[in-house]
C-alpha positions as a Markdown table, in Angstrom:
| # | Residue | x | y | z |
|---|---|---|---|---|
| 1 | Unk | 50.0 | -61.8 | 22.0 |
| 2 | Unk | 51.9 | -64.1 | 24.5 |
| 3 | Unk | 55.1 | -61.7 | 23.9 |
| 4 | Unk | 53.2 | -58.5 | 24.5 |
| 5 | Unk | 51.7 | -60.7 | 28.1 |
| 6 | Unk | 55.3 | -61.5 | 28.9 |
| 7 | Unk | 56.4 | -57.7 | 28.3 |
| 8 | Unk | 53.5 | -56.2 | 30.6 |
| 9 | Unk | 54.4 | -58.5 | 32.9 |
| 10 | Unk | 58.4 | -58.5 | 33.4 |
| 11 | Unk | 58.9 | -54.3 | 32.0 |
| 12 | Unk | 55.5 | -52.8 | 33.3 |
| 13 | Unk | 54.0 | -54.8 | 35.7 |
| 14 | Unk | 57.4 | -55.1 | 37.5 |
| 15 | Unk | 57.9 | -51.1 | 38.1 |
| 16 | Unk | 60.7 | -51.3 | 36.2 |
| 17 | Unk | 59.4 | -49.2 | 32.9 |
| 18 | Unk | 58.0 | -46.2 | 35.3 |
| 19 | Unk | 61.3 | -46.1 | 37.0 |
| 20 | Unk | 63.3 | -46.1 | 33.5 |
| 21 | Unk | 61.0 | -43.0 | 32.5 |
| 22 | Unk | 61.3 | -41.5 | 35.7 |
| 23 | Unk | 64.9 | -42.0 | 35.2 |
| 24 | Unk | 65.4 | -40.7 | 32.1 |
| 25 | Unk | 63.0 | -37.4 | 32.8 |
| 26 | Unk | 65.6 | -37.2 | 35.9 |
| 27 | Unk | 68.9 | -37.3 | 33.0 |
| 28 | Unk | 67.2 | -34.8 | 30.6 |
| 29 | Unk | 67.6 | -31.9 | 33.4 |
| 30 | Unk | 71.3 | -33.2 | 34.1 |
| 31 | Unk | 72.1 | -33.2 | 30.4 |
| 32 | Unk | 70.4 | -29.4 | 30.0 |
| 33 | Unk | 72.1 | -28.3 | 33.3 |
| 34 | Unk | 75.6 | -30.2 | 32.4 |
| 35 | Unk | 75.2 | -32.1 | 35.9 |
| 36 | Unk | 75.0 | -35.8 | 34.3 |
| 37 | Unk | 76.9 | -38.4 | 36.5 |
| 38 | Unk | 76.5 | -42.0 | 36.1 |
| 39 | Unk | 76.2 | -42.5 | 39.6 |
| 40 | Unk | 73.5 | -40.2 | 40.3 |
| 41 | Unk | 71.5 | -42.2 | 37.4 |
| 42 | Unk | 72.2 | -45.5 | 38.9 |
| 43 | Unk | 70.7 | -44.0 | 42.5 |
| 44 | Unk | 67.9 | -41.8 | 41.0 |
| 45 | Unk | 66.9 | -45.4 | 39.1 |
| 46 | Unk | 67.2 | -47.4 | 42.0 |
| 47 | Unk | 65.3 | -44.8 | 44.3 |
| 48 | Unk | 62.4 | -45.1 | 41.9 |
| 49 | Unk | 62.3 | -48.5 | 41.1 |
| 50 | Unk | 63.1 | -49.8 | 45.0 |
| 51 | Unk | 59.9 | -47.1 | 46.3 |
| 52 | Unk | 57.9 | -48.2 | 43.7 |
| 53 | Unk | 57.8 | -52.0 | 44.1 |
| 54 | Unk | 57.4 | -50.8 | 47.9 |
| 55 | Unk | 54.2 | -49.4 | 47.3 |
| 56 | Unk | 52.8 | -52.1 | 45.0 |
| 57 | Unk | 54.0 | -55.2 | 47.1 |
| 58 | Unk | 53.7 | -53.9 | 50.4 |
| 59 | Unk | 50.2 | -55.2 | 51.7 |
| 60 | Unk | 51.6 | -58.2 | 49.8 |
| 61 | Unk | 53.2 | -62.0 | 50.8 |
| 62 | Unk | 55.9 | -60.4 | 49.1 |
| 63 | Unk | 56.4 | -57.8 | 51.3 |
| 64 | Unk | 59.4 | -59.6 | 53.1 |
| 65 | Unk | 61.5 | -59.6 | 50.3 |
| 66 | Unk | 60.7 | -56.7 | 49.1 |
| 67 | Unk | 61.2 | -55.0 | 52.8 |
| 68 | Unk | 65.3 | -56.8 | 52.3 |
| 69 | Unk | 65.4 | -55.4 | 48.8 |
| 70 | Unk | 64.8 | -51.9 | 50.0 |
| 71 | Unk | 67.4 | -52.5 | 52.7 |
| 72 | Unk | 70.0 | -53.5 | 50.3 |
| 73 | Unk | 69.4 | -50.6 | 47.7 |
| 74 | Unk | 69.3 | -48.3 | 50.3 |
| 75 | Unk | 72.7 | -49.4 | 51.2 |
| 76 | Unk | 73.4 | -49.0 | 47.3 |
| 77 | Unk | 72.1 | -45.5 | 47.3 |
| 78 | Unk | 74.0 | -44.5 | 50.1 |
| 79 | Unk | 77.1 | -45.7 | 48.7 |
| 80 | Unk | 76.8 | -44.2 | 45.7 |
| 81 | Unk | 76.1 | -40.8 | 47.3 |
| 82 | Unk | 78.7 | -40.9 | 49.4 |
| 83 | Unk | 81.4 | -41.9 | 47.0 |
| 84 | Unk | 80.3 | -40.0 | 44.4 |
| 85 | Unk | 79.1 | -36.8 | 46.1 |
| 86 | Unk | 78.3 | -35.4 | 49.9 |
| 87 | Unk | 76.8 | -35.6 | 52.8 |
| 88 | Unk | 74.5 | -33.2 | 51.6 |
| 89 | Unk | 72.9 | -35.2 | 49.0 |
| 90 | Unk | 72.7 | -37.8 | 50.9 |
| 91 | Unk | 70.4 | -35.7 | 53.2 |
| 92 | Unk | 68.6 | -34.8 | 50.4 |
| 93 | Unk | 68.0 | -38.3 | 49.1 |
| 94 | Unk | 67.1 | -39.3 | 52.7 |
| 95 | Unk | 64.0 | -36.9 | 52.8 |
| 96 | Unk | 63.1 | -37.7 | 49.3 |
| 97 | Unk | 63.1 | -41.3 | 50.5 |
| 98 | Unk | 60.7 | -40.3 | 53.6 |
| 99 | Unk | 58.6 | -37.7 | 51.6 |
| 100 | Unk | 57.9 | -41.0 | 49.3 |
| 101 | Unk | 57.0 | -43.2 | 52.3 |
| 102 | Unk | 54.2 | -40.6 | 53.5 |
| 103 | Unk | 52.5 | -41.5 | 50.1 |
| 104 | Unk | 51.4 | -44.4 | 50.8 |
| 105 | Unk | 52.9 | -46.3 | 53.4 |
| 106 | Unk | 50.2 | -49.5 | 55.6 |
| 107 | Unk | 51.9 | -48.6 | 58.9 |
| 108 | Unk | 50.5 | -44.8 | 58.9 |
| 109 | Unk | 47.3 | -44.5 | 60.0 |
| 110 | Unk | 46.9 | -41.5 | 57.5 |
| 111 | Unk | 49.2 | -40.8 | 54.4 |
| 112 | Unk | 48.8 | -39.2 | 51.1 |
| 113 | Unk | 47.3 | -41.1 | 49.1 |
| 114 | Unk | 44.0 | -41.4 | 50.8 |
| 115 | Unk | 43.8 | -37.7 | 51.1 |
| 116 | Unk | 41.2 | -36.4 | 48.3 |
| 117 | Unk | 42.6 | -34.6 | 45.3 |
| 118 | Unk | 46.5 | -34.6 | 47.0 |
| 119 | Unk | 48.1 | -37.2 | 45.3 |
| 120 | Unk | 48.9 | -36.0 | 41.7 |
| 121 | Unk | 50.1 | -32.7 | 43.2 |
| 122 | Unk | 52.3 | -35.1 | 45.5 |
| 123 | Unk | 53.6 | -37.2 | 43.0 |
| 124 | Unk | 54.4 | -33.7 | 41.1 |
| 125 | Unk | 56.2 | -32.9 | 44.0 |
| 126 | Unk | 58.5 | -35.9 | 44.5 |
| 127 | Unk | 59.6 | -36.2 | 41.0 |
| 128 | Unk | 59.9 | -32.2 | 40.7 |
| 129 | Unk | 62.6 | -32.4 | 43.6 |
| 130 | Unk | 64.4 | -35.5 | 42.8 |
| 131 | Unk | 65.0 | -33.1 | 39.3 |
| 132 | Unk | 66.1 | -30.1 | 40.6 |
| 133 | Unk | 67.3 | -30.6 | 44.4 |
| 134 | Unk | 68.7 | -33.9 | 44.4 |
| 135 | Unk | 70.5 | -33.8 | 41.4 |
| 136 | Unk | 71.7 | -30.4 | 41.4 |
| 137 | Unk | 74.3 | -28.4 | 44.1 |
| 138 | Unk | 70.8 | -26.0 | 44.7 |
| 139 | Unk | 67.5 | -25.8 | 44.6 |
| 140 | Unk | 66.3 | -25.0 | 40.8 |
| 141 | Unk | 63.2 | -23.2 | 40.7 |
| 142 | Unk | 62.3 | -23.3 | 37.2 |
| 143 | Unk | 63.3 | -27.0 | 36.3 |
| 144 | Unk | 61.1 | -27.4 | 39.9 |
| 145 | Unk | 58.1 | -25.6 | 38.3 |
| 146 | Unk | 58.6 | -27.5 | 35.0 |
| 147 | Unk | 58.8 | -30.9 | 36.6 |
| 148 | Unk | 56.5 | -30.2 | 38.9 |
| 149 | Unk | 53.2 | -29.0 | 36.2 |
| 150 | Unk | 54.5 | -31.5 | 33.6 |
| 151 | Unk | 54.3 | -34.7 | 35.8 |
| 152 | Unk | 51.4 | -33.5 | 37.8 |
| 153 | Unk | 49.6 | -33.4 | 34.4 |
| 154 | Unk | 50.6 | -36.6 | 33.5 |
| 155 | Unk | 49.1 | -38.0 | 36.8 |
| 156 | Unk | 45.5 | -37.1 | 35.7 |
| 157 | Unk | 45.1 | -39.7 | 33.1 |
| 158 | Unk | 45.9 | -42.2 | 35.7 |
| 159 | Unk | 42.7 | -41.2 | 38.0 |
| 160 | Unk | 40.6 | -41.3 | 35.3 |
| 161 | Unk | 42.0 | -44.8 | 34.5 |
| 162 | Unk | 41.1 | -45.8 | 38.3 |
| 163 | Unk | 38.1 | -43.6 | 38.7 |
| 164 | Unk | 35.6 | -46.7 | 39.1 |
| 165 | Unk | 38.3 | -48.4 | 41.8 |
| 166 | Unk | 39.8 | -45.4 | 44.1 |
| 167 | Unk | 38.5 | -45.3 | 47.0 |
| 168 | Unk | 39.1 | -41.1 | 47.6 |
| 169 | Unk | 37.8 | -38.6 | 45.8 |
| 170 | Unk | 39.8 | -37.7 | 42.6 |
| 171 | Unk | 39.5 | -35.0 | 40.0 |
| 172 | Unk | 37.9 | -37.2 | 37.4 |
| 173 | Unk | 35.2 | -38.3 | 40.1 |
| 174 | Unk | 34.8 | -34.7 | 41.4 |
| 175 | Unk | 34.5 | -32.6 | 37.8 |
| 176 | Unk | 34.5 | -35.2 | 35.7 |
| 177 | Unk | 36.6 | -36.7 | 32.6 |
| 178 | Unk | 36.4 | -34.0 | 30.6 |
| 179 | Unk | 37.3 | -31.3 | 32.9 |
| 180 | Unk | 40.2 | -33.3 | 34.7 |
| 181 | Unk | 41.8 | -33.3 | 30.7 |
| 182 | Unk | 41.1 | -29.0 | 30.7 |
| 183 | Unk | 43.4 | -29.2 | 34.0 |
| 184 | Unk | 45.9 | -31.4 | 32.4 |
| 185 | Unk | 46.4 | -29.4 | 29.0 |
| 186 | Unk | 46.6 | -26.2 | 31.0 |
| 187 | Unk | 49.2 | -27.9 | 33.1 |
| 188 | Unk | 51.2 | -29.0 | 29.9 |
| 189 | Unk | 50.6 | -25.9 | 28.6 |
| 190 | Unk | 52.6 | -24.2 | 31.4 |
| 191 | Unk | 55.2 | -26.2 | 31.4 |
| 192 | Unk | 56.3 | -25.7 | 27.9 |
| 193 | Unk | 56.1 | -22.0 | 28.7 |
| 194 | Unk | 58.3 | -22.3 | 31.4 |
| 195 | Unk | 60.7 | -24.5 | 29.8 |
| 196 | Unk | 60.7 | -22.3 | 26.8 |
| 197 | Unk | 61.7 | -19.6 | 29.0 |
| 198 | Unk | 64.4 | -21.2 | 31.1 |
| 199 | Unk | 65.9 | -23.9 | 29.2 |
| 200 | Unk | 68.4 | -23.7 | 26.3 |
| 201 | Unk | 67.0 | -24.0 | 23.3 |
| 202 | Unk | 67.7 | -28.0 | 22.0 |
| 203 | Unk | 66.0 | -29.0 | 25.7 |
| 204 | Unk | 63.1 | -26.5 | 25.2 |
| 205 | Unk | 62.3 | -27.9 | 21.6 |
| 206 | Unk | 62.5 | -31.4 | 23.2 |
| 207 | Unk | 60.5 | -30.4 | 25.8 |
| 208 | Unk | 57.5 | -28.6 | 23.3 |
| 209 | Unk | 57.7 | -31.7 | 21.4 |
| 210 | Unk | 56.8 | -33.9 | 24.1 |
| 211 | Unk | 54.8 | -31.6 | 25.6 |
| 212 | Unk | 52.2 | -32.0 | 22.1 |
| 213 | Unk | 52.3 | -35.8 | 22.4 |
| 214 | Unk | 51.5 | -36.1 | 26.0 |
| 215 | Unk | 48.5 | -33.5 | 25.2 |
| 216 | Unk | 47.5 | -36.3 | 22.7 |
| 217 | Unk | 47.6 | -39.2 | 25.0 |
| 218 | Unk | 45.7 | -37.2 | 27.3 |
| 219 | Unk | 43.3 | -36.4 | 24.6 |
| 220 | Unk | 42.5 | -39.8 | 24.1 |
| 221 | Unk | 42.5 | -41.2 | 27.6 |
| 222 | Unk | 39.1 | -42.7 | 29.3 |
| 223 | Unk | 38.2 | -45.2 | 31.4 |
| 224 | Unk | 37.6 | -47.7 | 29.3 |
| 225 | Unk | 40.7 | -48.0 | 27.8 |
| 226 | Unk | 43.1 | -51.0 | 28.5 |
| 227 | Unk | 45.6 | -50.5 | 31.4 |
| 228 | Unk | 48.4 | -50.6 | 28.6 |
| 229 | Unk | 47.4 | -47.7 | 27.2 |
| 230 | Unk | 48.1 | -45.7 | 30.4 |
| 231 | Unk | 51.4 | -48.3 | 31.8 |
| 232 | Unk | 53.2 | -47.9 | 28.8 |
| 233 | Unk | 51.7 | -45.2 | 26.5 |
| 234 | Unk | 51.4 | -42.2 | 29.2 |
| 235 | Unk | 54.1 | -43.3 | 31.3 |
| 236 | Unk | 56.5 | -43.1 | 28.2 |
| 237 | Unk | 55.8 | -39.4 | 28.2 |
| 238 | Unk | 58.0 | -38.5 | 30.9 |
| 239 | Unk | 60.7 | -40.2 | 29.1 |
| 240 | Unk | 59.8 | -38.5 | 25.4 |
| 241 | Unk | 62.0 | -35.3 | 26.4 |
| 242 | Unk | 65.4 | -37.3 | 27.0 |
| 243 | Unk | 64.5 | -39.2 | 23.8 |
| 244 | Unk | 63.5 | -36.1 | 21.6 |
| 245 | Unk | 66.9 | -34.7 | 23.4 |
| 246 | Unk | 68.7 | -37.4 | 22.0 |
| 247 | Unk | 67.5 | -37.4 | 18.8 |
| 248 | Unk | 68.1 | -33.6 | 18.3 |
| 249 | Unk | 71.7 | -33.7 | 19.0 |
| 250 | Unk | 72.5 | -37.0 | 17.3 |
| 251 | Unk | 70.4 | -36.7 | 14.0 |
C-alpha cells in the first residue's frame, strides 16, 4: 500500500505519467509516418510535462519555481528545435505553447477552462496538433482527426470523475453519466474508422486494439471511483497504441 502511495505520488501526481502517455501517443504517429527523432521526443515530453505542472502548481507557493522551470525548459525546447530542425517548428511549438496557456492560465481574466463544455474539445485540439503539425513538415489531416476524436474521448471520463467539484458546466453535469459515455464510444468509434482508413496496417491494428480497451475503461468509469482509476488507468490509454505498436512488430 505505502509503495502504491509513493508511486501516485512521485509518477502521477507529479505530471510526469500524463506527459510519458502524451509522449508516447506523440511517437506512435512519428513511428507510422517514419518521422521519429529523438529530439523531437525529448521536446514533445518536456512541452507536456513543463505545461502541465504549470497548470497544477500555478495558484500554488510553488509557483516560483515552477515559473524558473518553465523558463529553463523553454530554453531546452528551443534548443532542441533549433538544432535539430527550423525555424518553422519552432513557430509552431511557440503557438502550441501559447494555445496551452489560454487553457487555463490565473493571469487571464477568461481562458478555456472555465468556458462550459470547451475544454475536452480543447485539450483534443492541443494534443491533435502537437501529433500532426508539430511533428510533421505539414499539417496532417487524418492523424489531426484521429488525435483529435480519440483524446477528446478520453477527456470525458475525467469530467465525470470531477463532476461533483468543477465549477462550469460539463457534459456529465449537462446530460448526464450515461450519455457523456454514448459521446465518448461514438468518438472512439470514429477514430478507429479513421485510423483504419489512413494508417498502415500494423498502426491501424494497434490503434483498433486500443481503441476496444479505452471503450472499456470508459465503460466502467463513474464518480465514485478512486482518482487512480482515472490518473493511471485512463490516462494509460493514450499510451496503449505505441505499446500495442511495439508489441506487434517485436513479438
Amino acid at each position: 500500500m505505502n509503495f502504491l502511495k509513493i508511486l501516485k505520488k512521485s509518477v502521477i501526481d507529479s505530471q510526469l505519467y500524463v506527459s510519458l502517455t502524451g509522449t508516447l501517443f506523440a511517437v506512435f504517429f512519428m513511428l507510422e509516418q517514419n518521422t521519429f527523432r529523438y529530439p523531437t521526443v525529448f521536446f514533445i515530453f518536456i512541452t507536456y510535462f513543463s505545461g502541465y505542472l504549470y497548470t497544477k502548481y500555478q495558484k500554488t507557493k510553488y509557483f516560483l519555481k515552477i515559473l524558473i522551470l518553465n523558463i529553463v525548459a523553454g530554453i531546452i525546447c528551443s534548443f532542441l528545435i533549433i538544432h535539430n530542425h527550423n525555424e518553422i517548428r519552432l513557430i509552431k511549438w511557440f503557438i502550441i505553447v501559447v494555445l496551452g496557456l489560454l487553457y487555463n492560465s490565473f493571469f487571464l481574466d477568461v481562458y478555456i477552462r472555465k468556458i462550459p463544455l470547451l475544454k475536452v474539445f480543447y485539450v483534443g485540439l492541443v494534443w491533435a496538433l502537437m501529433n500532426c503539425w508539430l511533428t510533421l513538415p505539414e499539417f496532417n489531416i487524418p492523424i489531426f482527426l484521429i488525435s483529435f476524436l480519440f483524446i477528446t474521448a478520453l477527456v470525458l471520463p475525467f469530467d465525470i470523475r470531477d463532476m461533483k467539484v468543477d465549477t462550469v458546466k460539463t457534459f456529465p453535469a449537462l446530460i448526464g453519466i450515461q450519455n457523456t459515455k454514448y459521446i465518448a464510444y461514438v468518438l472512439v468509434f470514429l477514430s478507429i474508422i479513421l485510423a483504419a482508413q489512413y494508417l498502415t496496417f500494423p498502426y491501424a491494428v494497434s490503434f483498433f486494439l486500443s481503441g476496444i480497451i479505452t471503450n472499456i475503461f470508459i465503460y466502467f468509469s463513474e464518480n465514485e471511483r478512486d482518482d487512480a482509476y482515472f490518473s493511471f488507468g485512463v490516462e494509460t490509454c493514450s499510451a496503449l497504441p505505441f505499446l500495442f505498436s511495439v508489441i506487434i512488430k517485436y513479438f
